[in-house]
C-alpha positions, 0 to 999 in steps of 0.5 A: 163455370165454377170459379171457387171450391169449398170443402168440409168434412169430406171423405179425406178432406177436413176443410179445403178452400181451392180457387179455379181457373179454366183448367186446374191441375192437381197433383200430390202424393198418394193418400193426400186427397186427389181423389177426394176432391174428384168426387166431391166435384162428381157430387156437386154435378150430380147434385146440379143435375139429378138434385140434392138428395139422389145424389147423396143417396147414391154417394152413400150406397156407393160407399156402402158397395165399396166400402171405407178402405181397408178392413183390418 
């Protein structure tokens, strides 16, 4: 089980450092990170189970398929 997060230069996330317990809530405004958090722990799954490098492949083709936001 993971017991600690920490993040840095993730999507939204500049620098994080969360402690877990068995279940973690987390909640906040829009726009604050919430699913920023969600995919850096789907990446850290996907990188224990397929391997580092597929993982971060797929995470840049997924960003590249959806985009960055918002174009103006």
């Amino acid at each position: 089980m993971l017991t600690a997060l920490a993040i840095d230069g993730y999507r939204s996330i500049r620098r994080l450092r969360l402690d877990l317990a068995p279940v973690t809530v987390i909640t906040g405004p829009n726009g604050s990170g919430k699913s920023s958090l969600y995919r850096a722990l789907r990446l850290l799954a996907a990188a224990g189970r397929d391997g580092s490098v597929a993982a971060l492949a797929r995470e840049g083709a997924s960003r590249r398929r959806c985009g960055r936001g918002r174009r103006r």
